[in-house]
N, CA, C and O atoms as a GROMACS GRO file, in nm:
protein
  328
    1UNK      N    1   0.082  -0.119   0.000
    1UNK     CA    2   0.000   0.000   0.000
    1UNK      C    3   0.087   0.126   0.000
    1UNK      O    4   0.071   0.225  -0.072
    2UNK      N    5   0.160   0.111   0.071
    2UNK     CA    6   0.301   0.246   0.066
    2UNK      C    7   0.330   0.290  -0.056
    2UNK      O    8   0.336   0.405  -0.099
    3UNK      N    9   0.354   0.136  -0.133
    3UNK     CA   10   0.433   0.161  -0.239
    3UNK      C   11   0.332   0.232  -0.374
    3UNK      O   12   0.390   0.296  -0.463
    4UNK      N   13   0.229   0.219  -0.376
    4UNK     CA   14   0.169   0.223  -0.382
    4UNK      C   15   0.083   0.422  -0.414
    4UNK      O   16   0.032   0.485  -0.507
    5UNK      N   17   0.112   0.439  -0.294
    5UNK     CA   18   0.094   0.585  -0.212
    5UNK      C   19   0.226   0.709  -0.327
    5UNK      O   20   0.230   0.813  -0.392
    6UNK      N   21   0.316   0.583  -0.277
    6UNK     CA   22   0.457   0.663  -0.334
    6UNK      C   23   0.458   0.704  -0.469
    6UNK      O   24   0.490   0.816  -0.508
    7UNK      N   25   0.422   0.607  -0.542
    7UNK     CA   26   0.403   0.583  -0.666
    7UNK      C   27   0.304   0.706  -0.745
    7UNK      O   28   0.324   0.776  -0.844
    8UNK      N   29   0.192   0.693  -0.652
    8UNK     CA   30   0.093   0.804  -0.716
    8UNK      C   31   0.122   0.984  -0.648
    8UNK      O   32   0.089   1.088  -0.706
    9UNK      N   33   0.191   0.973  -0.511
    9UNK     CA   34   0.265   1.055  -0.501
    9UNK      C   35   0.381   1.106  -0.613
    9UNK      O   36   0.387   1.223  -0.651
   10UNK      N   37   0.476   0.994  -0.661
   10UNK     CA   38   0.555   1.102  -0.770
   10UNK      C   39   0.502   1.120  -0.867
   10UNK      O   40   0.558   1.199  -0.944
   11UNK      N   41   0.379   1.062  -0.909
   11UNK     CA   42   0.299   1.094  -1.066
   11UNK      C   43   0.201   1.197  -1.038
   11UNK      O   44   0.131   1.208  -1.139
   12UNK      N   45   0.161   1.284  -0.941
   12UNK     CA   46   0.100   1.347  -0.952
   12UNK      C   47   0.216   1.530  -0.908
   12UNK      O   48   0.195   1.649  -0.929
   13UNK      N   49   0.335   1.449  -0.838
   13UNK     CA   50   0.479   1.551  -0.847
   13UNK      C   51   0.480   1.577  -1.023
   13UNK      O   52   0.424   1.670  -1.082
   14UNK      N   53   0.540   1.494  -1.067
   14UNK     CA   54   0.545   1.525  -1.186
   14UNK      C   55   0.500   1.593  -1.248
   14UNK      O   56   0.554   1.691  -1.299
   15UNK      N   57   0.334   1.537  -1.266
   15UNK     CA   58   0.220   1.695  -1.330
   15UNK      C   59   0.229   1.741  -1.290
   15UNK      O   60   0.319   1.793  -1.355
   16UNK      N   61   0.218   1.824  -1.180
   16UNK     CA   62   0.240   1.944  -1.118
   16UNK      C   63   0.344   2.001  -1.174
   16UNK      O   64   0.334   2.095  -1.254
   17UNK      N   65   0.457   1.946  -1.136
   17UNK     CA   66   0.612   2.060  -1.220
   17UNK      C   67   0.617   2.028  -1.319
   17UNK      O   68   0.731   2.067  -1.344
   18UNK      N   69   0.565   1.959  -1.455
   18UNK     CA   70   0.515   1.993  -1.596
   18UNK      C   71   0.449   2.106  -1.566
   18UNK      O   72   0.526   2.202  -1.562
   19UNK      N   73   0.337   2.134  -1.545
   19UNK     CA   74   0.257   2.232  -1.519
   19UNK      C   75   0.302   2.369  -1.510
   19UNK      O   76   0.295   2.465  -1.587
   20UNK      N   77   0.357   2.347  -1.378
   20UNK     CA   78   0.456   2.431  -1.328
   20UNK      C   79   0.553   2.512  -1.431
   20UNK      O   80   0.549   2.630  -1.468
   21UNK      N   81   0.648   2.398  -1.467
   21UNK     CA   82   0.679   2.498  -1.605
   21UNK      C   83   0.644   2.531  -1.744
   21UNK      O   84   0.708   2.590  -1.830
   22UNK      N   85   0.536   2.484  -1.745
   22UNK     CA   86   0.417   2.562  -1.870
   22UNK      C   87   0.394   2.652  -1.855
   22UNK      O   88   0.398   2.744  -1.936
   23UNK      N   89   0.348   2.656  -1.698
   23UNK     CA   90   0.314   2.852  -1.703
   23UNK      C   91   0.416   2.959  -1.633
   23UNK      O   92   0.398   3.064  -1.572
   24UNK      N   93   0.531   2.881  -1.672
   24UNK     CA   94   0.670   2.986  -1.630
   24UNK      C   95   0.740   3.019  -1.517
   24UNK      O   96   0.835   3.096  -1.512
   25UNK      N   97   0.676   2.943  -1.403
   25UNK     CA   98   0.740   2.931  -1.317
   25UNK      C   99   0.909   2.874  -1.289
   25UNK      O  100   0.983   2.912  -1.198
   26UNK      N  101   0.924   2.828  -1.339
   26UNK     CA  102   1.070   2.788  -1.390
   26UNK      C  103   1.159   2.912  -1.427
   26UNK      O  104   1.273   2.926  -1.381
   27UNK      N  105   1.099   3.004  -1.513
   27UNK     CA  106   1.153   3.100  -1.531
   27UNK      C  107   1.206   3.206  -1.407
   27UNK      O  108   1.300   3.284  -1.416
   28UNK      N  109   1.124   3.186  -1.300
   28UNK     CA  110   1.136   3.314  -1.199
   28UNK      C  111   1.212   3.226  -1.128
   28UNK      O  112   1.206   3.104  -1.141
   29UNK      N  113   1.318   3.312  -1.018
   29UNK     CA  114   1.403   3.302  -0.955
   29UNK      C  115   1.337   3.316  -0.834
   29UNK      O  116   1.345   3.420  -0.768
   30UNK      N  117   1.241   3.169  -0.780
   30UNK     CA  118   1.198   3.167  -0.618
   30UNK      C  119   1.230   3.072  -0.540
   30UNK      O  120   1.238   2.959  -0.587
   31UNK      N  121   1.248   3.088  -0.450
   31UNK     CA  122   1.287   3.044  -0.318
   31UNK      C  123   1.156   2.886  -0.322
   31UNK      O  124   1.042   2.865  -0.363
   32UNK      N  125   1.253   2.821  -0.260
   32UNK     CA  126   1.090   2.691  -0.225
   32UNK      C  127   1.012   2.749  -0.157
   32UNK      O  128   0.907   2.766  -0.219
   33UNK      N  129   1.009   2.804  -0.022
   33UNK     CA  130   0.964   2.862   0.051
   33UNK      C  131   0.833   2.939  -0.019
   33UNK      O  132   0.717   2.901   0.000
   34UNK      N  133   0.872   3.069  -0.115
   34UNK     CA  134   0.779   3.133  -0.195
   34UNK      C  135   0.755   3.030  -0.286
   34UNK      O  136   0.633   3.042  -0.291
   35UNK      N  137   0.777   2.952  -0.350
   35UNK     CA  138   0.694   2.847  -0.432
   35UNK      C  139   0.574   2.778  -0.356
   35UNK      O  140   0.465   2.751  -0.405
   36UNK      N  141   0.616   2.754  -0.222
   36UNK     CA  142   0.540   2.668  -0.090
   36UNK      C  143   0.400   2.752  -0.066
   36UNK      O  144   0.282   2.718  -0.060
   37UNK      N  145   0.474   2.887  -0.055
   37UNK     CA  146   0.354   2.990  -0.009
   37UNK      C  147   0.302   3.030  -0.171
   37UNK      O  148   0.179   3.020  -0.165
   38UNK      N  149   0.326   3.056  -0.260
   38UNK     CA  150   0.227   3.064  -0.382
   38UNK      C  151   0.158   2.909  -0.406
   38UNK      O  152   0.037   2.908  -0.431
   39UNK      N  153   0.212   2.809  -0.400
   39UNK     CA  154   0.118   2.700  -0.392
   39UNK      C  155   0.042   2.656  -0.306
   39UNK      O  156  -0.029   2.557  -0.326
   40UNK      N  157   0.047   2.725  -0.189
   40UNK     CA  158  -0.058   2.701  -0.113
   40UNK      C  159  -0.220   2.862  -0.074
   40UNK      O  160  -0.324   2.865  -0.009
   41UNK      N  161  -0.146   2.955  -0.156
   41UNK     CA  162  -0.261   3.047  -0.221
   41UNK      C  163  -0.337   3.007  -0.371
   41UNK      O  164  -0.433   3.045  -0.439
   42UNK      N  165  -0.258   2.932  -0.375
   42UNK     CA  166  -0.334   2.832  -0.527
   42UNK      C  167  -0.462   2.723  -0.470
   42UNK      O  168  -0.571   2.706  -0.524
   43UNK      N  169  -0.407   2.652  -0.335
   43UNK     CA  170  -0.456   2.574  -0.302
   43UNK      C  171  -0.595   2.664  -0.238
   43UNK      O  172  -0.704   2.637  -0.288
   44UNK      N  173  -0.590   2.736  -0.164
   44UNK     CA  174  -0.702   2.866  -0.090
   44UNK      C  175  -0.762   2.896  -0.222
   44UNK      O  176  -0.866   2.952  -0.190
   45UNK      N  177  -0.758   2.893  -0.350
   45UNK     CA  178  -0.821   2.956  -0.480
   45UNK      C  179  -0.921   2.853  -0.516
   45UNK      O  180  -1.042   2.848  -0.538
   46UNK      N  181  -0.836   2.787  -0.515
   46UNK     CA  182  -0.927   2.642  -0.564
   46UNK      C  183  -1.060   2.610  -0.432
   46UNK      O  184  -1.181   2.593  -0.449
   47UNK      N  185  -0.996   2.611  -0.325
   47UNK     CA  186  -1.111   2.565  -0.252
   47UNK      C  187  -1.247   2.658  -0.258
   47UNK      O  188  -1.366   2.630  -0.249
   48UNK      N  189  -1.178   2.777  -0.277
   48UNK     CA  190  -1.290   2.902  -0.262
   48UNK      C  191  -1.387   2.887  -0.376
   48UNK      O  192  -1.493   2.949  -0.383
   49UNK      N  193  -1.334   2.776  -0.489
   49UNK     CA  194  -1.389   2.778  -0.622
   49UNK      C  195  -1.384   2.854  -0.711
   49UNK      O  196  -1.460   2.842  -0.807
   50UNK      N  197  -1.265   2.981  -0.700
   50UNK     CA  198  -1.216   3.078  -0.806
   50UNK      C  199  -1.217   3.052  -0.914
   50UNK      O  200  -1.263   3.125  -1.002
   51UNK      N  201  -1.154   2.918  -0.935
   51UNK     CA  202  -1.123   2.829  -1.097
   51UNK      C  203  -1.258   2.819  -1.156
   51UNK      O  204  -1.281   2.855  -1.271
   52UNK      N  205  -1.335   2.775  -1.086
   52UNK     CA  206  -1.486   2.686  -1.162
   52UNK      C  207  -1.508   2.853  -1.286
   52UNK      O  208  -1.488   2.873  -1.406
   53UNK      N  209  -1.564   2.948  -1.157
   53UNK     CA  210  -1.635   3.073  -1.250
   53UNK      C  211  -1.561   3.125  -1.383
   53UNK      O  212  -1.618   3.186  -1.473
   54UNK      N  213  -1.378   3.077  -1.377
   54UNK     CA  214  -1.341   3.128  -1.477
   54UNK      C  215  -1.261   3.026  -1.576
   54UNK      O  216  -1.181   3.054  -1.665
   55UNK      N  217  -1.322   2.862  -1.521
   55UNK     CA  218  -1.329   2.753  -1.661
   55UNK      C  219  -1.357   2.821  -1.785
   55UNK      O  220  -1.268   2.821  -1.869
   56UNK      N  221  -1.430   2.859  -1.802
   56UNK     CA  222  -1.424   2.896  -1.974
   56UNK      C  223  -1.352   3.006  -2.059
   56UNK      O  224  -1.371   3.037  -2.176
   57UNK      N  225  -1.245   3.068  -1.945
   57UNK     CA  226  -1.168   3.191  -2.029
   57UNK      C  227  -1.049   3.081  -2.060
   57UNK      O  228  -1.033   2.974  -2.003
   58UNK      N  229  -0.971   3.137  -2.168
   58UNK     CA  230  -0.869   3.091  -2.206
   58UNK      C  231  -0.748   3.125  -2.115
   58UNK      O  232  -0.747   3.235  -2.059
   59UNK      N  233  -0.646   3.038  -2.098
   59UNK     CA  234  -0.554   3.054  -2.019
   59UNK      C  235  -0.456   3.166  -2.056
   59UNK      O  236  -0.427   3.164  -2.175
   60UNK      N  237  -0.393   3.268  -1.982
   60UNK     CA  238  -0.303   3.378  -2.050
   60UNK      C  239  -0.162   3.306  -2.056
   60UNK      O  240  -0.130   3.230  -1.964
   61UNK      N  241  -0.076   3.329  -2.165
   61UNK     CA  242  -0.004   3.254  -2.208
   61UNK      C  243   0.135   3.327  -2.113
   61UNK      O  244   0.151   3.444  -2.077
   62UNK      N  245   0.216   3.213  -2.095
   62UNK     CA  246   0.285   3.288  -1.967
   62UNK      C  247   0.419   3.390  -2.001
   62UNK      O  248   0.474   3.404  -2.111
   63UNK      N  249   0.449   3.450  -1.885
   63UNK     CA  250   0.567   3.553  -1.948
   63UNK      C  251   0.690   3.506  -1.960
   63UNK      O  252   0.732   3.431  -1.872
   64UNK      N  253   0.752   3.531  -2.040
   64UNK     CA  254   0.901   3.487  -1.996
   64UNK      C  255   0.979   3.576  -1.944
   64UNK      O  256   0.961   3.686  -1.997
   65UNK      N  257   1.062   3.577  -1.860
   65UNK     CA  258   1.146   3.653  -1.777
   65UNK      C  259   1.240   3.758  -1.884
   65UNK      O  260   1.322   3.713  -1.964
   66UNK      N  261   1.221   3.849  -1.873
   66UNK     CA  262   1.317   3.920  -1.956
   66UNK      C  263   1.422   3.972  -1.908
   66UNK      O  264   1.429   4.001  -1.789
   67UNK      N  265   1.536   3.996  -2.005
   67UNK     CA  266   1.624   4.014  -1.921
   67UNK      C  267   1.690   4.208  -1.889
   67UNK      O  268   1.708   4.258  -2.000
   68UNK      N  269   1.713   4.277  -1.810
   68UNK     CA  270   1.703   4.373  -1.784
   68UNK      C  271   1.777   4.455  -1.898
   68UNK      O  272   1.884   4.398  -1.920
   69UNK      N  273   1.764   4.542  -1.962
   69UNK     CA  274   1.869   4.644  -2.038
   69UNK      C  275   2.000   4.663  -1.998
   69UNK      O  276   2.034   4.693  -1.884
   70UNK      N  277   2.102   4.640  -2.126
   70UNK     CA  278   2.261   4.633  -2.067
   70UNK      C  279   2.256   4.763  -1.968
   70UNK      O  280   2.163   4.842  -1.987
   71UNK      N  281   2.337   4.787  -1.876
   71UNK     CA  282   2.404   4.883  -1.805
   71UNK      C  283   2.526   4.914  -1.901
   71UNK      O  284   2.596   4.841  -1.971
   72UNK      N  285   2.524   5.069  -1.872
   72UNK     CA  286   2.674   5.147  -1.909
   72UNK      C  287   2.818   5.071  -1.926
   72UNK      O  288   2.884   5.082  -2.029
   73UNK      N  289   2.860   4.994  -1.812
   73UNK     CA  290   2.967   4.881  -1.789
   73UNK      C  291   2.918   4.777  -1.863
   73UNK      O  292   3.012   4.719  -1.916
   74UNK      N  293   2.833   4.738  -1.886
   74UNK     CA  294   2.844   4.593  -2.017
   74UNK      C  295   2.840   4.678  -2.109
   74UNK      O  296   2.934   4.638  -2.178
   75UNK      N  297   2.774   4.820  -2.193
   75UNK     CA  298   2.794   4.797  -2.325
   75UNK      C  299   2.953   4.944  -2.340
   75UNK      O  300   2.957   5.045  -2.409
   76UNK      N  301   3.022   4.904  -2.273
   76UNK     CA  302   3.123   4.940  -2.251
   76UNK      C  303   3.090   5.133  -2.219
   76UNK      O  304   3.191   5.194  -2.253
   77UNK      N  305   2.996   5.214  -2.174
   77UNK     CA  306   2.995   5.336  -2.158
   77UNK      C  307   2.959   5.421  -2.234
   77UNK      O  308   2.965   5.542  -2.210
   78UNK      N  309   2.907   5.358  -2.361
   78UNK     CA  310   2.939   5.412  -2.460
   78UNK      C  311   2.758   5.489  -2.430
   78UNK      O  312   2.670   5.422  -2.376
   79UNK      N  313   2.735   5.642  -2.482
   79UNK     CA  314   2.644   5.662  -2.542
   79UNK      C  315   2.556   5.690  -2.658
   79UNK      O  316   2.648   5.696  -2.739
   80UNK      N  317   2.446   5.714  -2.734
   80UNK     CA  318   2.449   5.754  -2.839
   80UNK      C  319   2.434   5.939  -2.852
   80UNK      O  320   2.407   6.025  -2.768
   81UNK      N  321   2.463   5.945  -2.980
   81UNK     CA  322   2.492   6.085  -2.996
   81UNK      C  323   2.313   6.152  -3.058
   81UNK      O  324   2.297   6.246  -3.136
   82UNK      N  325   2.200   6.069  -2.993
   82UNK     CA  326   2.098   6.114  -3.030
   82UNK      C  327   1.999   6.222  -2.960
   82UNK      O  328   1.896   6.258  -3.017
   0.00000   0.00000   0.00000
């Protein structure tokens, strides 16, 4: 029965972090801790039934992390003459 438990324990790990990085979480730089506490305001969403009322919108497609504009020292100081 353990084994069992375990088993459907890592197959339902799995979907989850598929999931997980479908909608970009992978991309952001968080702590488990803040992963722990955003997945368990996911979990408070769901119970409240947030999801049901908004089943039929389409999912927003996720962001990808961008990366900040060079600084002065990476593009060597240089400015333009505009």
């Amino acid at each position: 029965m353990n084994d069992e438990l375990a088993q459907s324990n890592a197959r339902e790990g799995e979907r989850i972090g598929r999931l997980a990085v479908e909608a970009g979480l992978a991309d952001l730089e968080l702590s488990d801790h803040e992963l722990l506490t955003g997945f368990g305001k996911l979990r408070e969403l769901a119970i409240a039934g947030e999801f049901k009322s908004s089943a039929a919108k389409p999912l927003p497609s996720p962001r990808r992390a961008q990366a900040p504009p060079p600084s002065a020292s990476q593009t060597g100081g240089q400015r333009s003459a505009a």
